[in-house]
MINU-825395 format. One record per residue (C-alpha): residue in one letter; x negated, y, z. Coordinates in Angstrom, 1 decimal, always signed. Last residue first. Layout:
<sites>
+-----+--------+--------+--------+
: res :   east :  north :     up :
+-----+--------+--------+--------+
:   a :      X :      Y :      Z :
...
+-----+--------+--------+--------+
</sites>
This chain:
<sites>
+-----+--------+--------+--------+
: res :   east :  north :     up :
+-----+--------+--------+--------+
:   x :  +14.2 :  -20.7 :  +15.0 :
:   x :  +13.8 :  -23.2 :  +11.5 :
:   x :  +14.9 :  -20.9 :   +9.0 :
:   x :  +12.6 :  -17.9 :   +9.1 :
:   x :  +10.1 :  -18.3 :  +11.2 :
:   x :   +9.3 :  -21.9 :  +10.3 :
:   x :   +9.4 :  -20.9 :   +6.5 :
:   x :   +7.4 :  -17.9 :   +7.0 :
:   x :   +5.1 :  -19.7 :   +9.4 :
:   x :   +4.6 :  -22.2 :   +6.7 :
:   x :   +3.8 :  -19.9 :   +3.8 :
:   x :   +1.4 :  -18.5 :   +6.1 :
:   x :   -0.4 :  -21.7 :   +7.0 :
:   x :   -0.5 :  -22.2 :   +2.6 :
:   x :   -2.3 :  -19.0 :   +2.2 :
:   x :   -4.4 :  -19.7 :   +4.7 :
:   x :   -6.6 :  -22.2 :   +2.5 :
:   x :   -6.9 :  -25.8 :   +4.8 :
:   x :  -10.3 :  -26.2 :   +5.9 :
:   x :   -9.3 :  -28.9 :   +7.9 :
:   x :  -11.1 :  -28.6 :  +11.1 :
:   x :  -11.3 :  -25.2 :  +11.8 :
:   x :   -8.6 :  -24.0 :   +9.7 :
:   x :   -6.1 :  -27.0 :  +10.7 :
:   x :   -7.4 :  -26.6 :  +14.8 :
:   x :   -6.3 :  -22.4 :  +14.3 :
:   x :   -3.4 :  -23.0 :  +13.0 :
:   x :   -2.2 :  -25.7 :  +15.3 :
:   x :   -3.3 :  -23.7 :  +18.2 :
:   x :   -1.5 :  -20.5 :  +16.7 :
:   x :   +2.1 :  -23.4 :  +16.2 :
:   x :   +1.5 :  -24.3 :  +19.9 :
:   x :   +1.1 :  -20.6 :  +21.5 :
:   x :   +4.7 :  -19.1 :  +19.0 :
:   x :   +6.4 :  -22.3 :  +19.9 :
:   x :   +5.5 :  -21.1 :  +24.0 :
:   x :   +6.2 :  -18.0 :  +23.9 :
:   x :   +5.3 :  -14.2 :  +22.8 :
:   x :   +2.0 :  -15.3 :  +20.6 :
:   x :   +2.0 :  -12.6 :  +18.1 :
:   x :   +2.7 :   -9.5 :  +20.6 :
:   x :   +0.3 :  -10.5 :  +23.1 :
:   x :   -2.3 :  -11.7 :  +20.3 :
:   x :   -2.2 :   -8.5 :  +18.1 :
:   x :   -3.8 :   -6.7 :  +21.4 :
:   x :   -6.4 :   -9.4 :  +21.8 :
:   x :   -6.8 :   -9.4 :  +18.1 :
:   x :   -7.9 :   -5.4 :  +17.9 :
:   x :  -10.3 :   -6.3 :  +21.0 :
:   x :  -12.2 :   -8.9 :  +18.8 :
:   x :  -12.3 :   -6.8 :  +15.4 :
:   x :  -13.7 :   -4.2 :  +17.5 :
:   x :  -16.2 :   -6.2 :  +19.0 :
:   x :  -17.6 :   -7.3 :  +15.7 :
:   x :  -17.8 :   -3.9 :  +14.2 :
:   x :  -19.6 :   -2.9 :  +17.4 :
:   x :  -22.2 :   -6.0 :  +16.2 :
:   x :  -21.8 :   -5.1 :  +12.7 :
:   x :  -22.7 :   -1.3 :  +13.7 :
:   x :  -25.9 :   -2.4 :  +15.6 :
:   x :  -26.7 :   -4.0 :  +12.8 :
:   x :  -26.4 :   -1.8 :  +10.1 :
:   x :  -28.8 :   +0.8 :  +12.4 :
:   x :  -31.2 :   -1.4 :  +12.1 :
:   x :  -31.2 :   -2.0 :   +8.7 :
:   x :  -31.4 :   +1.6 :   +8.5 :
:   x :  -34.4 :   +1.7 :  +10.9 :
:   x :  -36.2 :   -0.8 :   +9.1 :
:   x :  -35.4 :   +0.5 :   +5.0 :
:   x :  -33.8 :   -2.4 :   +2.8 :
:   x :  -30.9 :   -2.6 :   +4.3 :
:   x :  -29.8 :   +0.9 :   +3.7 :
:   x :  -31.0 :   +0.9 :   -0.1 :
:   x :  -28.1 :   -1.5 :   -0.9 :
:   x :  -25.6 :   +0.3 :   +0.8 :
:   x :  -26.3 :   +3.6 :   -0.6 :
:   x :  -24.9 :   +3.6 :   -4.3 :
:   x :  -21.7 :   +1.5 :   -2.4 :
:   x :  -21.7 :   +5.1 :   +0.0 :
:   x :  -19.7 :   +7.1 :   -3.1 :
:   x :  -18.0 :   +4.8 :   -4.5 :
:   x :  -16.5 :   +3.8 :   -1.6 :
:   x :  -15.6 :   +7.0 :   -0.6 :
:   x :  -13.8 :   +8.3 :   -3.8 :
:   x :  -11.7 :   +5.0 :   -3.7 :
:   x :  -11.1 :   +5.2 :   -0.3 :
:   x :  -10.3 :   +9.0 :   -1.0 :
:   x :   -7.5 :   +7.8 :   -3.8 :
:   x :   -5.5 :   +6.1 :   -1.1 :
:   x :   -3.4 :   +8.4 :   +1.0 :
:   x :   -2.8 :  +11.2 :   -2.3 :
:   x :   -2.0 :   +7.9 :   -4.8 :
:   x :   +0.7 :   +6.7 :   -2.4 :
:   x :   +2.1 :   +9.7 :   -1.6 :
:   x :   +2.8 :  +10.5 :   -5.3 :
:   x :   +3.7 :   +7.5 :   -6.2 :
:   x :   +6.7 :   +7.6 :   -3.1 :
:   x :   +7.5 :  +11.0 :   -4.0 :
:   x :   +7.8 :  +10.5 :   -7.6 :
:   x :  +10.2 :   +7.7 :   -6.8 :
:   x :  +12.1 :   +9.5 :   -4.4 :
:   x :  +10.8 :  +13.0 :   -2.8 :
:   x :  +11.6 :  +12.7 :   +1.5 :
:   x :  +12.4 :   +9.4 :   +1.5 :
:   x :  +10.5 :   +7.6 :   -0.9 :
:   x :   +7.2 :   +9.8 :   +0.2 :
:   x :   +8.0 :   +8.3 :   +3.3 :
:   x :   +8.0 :   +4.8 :   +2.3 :
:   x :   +4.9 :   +5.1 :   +0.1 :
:   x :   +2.9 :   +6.8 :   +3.0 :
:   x :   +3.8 :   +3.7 :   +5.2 :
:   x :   +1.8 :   +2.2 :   +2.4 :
:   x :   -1.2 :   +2.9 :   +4.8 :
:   x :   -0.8 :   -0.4 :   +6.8 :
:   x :   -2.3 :   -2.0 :   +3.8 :
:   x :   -1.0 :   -5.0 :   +2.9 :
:   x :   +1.8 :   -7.3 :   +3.6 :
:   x :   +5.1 :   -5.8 :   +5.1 :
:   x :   +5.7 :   -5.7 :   +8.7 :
:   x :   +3.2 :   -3.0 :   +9.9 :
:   x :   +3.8 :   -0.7 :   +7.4 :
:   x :   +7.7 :   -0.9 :   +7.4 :
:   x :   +7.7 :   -0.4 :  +11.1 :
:   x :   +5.6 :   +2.5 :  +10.4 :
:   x :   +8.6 :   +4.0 :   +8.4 :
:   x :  +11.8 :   +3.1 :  +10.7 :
:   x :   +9.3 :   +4.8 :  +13.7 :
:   x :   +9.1 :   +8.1 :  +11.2 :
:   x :  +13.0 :   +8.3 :  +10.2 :
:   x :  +13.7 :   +7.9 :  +13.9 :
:   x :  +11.6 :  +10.9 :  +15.0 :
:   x :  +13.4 :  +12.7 :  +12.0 :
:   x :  +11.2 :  +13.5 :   +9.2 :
:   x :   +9.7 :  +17.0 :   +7.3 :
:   x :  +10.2 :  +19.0 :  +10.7 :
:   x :   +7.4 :  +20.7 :   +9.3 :
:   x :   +4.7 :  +21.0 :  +12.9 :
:   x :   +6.7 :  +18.3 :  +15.2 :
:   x :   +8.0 :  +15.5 :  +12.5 :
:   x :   +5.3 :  +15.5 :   +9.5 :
:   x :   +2.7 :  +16.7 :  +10.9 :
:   x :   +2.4 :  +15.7 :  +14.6 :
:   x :   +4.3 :  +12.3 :  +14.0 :
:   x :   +2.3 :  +12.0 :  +10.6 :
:   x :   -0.7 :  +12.1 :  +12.6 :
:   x :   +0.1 :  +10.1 :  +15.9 :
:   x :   +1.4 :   +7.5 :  +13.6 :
:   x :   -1.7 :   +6.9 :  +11.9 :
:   x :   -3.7 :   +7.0 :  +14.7 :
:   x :   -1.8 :   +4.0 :  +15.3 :
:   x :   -2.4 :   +2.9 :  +12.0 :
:   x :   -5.6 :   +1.7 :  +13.2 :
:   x :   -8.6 :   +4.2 :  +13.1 :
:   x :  -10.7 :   +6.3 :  +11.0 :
:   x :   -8.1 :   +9.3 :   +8.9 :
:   x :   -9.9 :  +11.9 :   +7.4 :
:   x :   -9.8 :  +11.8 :   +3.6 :
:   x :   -6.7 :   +9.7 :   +3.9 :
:   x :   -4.6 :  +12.1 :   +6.2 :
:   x :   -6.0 :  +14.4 :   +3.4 :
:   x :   -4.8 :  +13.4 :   +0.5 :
:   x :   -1.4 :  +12.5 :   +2.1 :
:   x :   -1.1 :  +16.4 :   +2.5 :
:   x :   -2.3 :  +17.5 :   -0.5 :
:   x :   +0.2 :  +15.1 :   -2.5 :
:   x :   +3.4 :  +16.2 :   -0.2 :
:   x :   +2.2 :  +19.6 :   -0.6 :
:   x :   +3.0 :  +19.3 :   -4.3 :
:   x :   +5.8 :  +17.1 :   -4.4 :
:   x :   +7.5 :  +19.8 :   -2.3 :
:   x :   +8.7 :  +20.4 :   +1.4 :
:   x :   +8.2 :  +24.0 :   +3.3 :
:   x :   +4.9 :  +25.0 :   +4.6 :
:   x :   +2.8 :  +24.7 :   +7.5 :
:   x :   -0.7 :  +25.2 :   +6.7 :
:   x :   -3.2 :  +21.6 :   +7.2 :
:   x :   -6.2 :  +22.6 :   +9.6 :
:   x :   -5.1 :  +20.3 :  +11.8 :
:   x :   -6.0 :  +18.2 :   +9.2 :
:   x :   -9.7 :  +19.4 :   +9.6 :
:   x :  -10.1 :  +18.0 :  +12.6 :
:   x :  -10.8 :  +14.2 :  +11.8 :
:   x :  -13.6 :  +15.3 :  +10.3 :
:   x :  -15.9 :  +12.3 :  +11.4 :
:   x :  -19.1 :  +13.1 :   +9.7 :
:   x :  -20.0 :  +10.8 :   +6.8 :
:   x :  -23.9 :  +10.6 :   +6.1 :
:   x :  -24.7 :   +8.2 :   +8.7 :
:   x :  -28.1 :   +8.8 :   +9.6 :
:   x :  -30.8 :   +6.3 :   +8.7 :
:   x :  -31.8 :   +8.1 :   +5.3 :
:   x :  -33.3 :  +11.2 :   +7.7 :
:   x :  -35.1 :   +8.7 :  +10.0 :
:   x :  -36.5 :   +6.8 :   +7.0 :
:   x :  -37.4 :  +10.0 :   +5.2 :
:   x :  -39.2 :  +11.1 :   +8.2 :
:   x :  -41.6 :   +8.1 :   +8.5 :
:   x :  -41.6 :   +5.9 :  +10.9 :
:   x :  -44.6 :   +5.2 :  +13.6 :
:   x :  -46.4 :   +1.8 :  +13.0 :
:   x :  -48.5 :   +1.8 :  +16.3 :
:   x :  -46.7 :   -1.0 :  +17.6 :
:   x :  -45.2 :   +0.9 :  +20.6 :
:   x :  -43.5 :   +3.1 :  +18.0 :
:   x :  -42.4 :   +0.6 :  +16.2 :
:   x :  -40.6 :   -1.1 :  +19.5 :
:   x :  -39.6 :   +2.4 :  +20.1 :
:   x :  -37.8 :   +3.1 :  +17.1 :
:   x :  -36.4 :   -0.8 :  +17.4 :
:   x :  -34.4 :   +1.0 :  +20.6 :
:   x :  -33.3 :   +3.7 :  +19.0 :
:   x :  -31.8 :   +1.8 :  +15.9 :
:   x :  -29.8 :   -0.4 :  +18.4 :
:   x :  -29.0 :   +2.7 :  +19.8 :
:   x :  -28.3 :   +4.5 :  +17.0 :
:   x :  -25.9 :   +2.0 :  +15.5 :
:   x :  -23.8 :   +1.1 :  +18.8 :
:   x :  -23.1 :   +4.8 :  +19.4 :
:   x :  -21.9 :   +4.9 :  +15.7 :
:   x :  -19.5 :   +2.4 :  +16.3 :
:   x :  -18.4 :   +3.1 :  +19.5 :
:   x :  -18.1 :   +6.6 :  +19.1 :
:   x :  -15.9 :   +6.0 :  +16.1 :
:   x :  -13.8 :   +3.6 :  +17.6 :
:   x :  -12.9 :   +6.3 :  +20.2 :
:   x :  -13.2 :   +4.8 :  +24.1 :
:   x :   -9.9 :   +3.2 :  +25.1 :
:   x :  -11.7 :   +1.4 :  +27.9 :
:   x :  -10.9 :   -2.2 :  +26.0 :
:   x :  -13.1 :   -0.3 :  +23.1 :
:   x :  -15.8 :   +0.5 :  +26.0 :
:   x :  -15.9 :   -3.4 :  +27.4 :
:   x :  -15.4 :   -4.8 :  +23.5 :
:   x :  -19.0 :   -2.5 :  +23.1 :
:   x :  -20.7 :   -3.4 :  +25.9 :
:   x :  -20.2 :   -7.4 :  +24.9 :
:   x :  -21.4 :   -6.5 :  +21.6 :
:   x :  -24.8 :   -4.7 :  +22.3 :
:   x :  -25.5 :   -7.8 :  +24.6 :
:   x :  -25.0 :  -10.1 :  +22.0 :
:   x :  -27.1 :   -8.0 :  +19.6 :
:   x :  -29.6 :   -8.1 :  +22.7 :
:   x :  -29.5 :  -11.9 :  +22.8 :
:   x :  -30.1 :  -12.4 :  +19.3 :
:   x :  -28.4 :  -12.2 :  +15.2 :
:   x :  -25.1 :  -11.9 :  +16.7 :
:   x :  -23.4 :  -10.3 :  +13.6 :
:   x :  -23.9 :  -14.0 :  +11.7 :
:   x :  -22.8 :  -16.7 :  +13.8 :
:   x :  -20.1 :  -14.0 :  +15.0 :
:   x :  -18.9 :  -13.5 :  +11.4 :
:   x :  -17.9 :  -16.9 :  +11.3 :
:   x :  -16.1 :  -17.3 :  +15.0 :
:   x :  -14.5 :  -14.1 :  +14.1 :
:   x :  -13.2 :  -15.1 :  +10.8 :
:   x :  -11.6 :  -18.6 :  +12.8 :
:   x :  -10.1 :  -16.1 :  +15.6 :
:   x :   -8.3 :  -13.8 :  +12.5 :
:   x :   -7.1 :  -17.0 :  +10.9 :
:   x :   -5.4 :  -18.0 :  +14.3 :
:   x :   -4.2 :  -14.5 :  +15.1 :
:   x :   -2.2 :  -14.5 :  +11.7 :
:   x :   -1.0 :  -18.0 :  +12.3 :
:   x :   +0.7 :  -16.7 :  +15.5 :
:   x :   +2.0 :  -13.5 :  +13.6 :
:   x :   +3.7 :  -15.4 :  +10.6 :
:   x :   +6.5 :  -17.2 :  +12.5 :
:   x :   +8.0 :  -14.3 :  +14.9 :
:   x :   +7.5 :  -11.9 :  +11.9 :
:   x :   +9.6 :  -13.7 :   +9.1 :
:   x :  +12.2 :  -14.0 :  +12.5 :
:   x :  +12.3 :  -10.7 :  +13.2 :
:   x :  +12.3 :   -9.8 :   +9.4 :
:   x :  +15.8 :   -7.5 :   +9.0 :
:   x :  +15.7 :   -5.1 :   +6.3 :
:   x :  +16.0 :   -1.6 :   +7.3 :
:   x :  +18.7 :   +0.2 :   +8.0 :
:   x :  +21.0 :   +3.4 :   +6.2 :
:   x :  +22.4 :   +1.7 :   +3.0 :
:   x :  +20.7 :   +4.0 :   +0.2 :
:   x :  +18.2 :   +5.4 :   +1.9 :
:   x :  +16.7 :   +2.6 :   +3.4 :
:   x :  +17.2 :   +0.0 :   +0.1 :
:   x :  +15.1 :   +2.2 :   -2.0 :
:   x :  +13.1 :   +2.3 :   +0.9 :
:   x :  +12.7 :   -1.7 :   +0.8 :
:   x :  +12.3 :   -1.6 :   -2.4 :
:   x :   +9.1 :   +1.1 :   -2.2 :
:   x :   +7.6 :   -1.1 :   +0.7 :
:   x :   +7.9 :   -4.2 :   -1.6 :
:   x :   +6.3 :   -2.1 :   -4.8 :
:   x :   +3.6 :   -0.4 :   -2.0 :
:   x :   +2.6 :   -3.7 :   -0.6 :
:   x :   +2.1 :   -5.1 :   -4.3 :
:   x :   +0.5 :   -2.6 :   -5.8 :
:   x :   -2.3 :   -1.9 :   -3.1 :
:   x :   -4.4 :   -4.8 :   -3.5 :
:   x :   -4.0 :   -4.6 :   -7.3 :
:   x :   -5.2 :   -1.4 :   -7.3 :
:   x :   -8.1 :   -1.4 :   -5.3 :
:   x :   -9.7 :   -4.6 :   -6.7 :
:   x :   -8.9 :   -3.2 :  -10.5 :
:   x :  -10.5 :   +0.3 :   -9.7 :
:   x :  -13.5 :   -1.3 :   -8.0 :
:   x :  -13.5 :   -4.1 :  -10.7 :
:   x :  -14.4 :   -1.3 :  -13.7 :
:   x :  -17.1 :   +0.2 :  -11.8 :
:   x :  -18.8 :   -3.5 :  -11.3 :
:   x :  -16.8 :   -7.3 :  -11.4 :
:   x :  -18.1 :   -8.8 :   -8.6 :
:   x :  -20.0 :   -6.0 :   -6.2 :
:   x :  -17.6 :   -3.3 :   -7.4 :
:   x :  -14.4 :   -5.4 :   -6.6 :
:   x :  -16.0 :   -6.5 :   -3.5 :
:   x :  -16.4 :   -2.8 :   -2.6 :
:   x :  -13.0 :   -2.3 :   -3.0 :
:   x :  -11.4 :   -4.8 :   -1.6 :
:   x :  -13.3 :   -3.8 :   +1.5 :
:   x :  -12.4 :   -0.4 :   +1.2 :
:   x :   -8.6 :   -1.8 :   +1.0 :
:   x :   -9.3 :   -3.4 :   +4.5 :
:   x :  -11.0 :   -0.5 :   +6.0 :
:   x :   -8.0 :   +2.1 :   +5.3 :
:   x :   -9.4 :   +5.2 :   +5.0 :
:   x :  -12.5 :   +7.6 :   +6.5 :
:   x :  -15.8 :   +6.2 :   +6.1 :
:   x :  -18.6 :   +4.7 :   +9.3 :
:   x :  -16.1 :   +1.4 :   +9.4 :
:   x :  -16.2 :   +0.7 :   +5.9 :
:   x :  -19.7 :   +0.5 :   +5.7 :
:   x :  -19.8 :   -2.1 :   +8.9 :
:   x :  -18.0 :   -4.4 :   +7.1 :
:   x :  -19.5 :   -4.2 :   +4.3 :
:   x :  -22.9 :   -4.8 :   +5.9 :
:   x :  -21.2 :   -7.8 :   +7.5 :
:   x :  -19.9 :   -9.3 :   +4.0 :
:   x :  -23.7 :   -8.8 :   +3.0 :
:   x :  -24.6 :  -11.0 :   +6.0 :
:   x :  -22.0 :  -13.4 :   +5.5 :
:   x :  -23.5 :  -14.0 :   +1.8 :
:   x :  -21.1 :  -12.8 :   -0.8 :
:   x :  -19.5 :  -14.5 :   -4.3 :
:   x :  -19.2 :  -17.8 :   -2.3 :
:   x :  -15.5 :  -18.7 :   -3.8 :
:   x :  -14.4 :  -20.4 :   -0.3 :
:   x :  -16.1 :  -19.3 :   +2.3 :
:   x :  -17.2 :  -15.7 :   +1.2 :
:   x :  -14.2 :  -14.6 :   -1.0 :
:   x :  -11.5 :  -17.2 :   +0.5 :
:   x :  -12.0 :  -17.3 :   +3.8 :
:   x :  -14.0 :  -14.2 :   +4.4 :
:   x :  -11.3 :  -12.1 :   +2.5 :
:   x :   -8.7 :  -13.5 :   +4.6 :
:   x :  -10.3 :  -12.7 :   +8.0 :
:   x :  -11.0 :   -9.0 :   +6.3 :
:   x :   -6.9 :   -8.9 :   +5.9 :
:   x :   -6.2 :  -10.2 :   +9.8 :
:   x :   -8.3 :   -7.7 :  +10.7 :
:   x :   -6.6 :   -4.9 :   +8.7 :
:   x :   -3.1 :   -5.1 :   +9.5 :
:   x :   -1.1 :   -8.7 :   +9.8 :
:   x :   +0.2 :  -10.0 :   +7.1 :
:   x :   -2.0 :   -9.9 :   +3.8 :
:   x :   +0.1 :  -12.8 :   +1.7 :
:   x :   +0.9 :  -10.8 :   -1.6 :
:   x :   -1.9 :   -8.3 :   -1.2 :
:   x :   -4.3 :  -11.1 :   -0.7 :
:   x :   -2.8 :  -12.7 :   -3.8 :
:   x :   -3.5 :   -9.7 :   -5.8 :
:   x :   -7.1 :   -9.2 :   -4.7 :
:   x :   -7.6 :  -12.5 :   -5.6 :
:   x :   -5.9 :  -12.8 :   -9.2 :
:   x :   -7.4 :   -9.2 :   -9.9 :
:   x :  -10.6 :  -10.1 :   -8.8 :
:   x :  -11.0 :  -13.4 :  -11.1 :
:   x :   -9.2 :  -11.4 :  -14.1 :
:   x :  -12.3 :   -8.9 :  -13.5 :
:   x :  -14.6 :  -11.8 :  -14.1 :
:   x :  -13.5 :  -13.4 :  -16.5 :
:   x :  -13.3 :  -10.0 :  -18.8 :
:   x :  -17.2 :   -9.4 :  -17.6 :
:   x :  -17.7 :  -12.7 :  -18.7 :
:   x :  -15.6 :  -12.4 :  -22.5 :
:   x :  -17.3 :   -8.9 :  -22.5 :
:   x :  -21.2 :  -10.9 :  -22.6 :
:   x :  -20.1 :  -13.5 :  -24.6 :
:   x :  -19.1 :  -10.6 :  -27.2 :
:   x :  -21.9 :   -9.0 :  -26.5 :
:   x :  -24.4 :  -11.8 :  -27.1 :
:   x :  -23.0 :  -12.6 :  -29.9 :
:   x :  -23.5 :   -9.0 :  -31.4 :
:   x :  -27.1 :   -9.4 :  -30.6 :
:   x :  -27.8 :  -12.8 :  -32.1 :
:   x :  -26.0 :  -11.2 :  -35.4 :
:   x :  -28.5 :   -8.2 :  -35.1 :
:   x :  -31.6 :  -10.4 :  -35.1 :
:   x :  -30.3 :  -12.5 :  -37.9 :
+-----+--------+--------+--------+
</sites>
């Protein structure tokens, strides 16, 4: 009887895990499907739909994995599906998050290669673009107003905040921003212990550090050598095993790689590429799908893919055994705040520069106000906005 109980309970057990990992698939699919708009216009969508909407994370964890993503190399808005993957649906919904992020940028990008190489242009989307940007900005304002309730926990988080938009509008490194932010916010409740009598211990100060350096460097490192699948792969592996930024530092590294050091691409072949990445949904990173399409066809193109995106995976698994543990320990938790509150300021200054490309007149201004009102106000799901400034965008101006 015992045993029968047992077995039962493992089946209903598999039949939820099973539920569960179709639930991130369908999500993490869809937000591939519809993801215009680079990285913060991705993490606005998650909040909306994954925090908002479904209620599977607090805002504050949502922050913390915010914050992760920006201290490890890789495309932030794929570690984020990651790490909700792992959170939801455990080792198995990491891998399924990831993937179906990724598959269905890389399978458009891949066509739209195909269709590169064998006709010469790319696909024209100015008008696709001219409609979808503005509602892009307005779901990305909406996230920020969200997250900001919850990153700006008190007057000196605010303060930590405003200094770091003023240094990221400055040109400052990211990285320094971010990590700057963290041990100064975790400096200053040091001394607040410290004045308290309650000194930390060691451990705590050791566990606080970041524990991934920025490397950045080492692809410099990379040894010239002529084209195969094989340095293709090692190459890709580790622009993502390095890489922090937007894929504008993107661009500077393949343009230095790939065009100046190998002569790999043509200058033309690498601006047709990112212009791929940036106007197909997803992660920017699939740009690696169109070049490896270019330069090694199909197996090229999986290839790349696999060798600019397996690190995230790798990474993510990696700090997602720390991230719970962080929190819990005063100066780590610390730390995480600071972070969330450069985090914060980053995501602000990235959608002041999407804005003055997004919102170019004055039909591009009225249709992000009308976005942004319906979202507020309305709670309409973005998918649907999108949908609209596709339409609008594409047969209507």
């Amino acid at each position: 009887m015992i045993d029968t109980t047992n077995q039962n309970l493992e089946k209903i057990n598999q039949v939820d895990k099973a539920t569960l990992l179709k639930e991130v698939a369908f999500v993490f699919f869809k937000l591939g499907v519809i993801g215009f708009g680079g990285p913060a216009a991705h993490i606005a969508m998650m909040k909306e739909d994954i925090v908002e909407r479904r209620k599977w994370l607090s805002q504050e964890k949502f922050l913390d994995l915010i914050g992760a993503t920006n201290l490890i190399p890789g495309p932030n808005s794929t570690e984020m599906a990651i790490h909700i993957g792992h959170l939801r649906a455990g080792w198995p919904g990491l891998i399924v998050a990831g993937i179906c992020f990724i598959f269905p940028a890389a399978t458009i990008v891949l066509f739209i290669a195909w269709f590169y190489v064998r006709f010469g242009k790319l696909v024209q989307v100015t008008g696709l673009l001219y409609g979808v940007k503005p509602i892009i900005i307005a779901v990305v304002l909406q996230a920020l107003l969200g997250l900001a309730r919850t990153a700006i926990k008190n007057k000196f988080l605010a303060f930590v905040c405003l200094i770091s938009i003023v240094l990221s509008f400055l040109s400052v490194n990211e990285l320094i921003v971010l990590f700057g932010a963290g041990f100064f916010v975790m400096s200053i409740h040091w001394l607040k212990t410290l004045k308290q009598d309650k000194k930390p211990t060691l451990l705590s100060l050791i566990t606080a550090l970041p524990i991934f350096p920025n490397i950045q460097s080492v692809v410099a490192l990379t040894q010239i050598s002529p084209f195969g699948l094989w340095p293709l792969f090692v190459f890709f592996l580790k622009v993502g095993s390095v890489l922090f930024g937007s894929g504008y530092v993107l661009l500077a590294f393949l343009r230095n790689d790939l065009v100046v050091m190998r002569g790999w691409l043509t200058e033309t072949q690498l601006l047709d590429a990112i212009a791929v990445g940036q106007v197909t949904p997803g992660p920017v990173f699939t740009t690696a799908t169109f070049i490896g399409y270019i330069l090694g066809g199909f197996q090229g193109a999986l290839i790349a893919t696999v060798g600019i995106f397996l690190p995230a995976f790798i990474f993510v698994s990696l700090s997602s055994l720390l991230i719970p543990y962080l929190r819990k320990l005063t100066l780590a938790g610390a730390f995480l705040d600071g972070v969330n509150a450069a985090s914060l300021a980053l995501m602000v200054v990235v959608t002041w520069h999407l804005g003055k490309t997004a919102i170019v007149d004055l039909k591009t201004f009225l249709l992000s106000v009308f976005s942004v009102i319906t979202l507020i106000y309305f709670r309409i799901n973005s998918m649907w906005l999108v949908l609209v400034g596709a339409i609008i965008g594409l047969f209507f101006i």
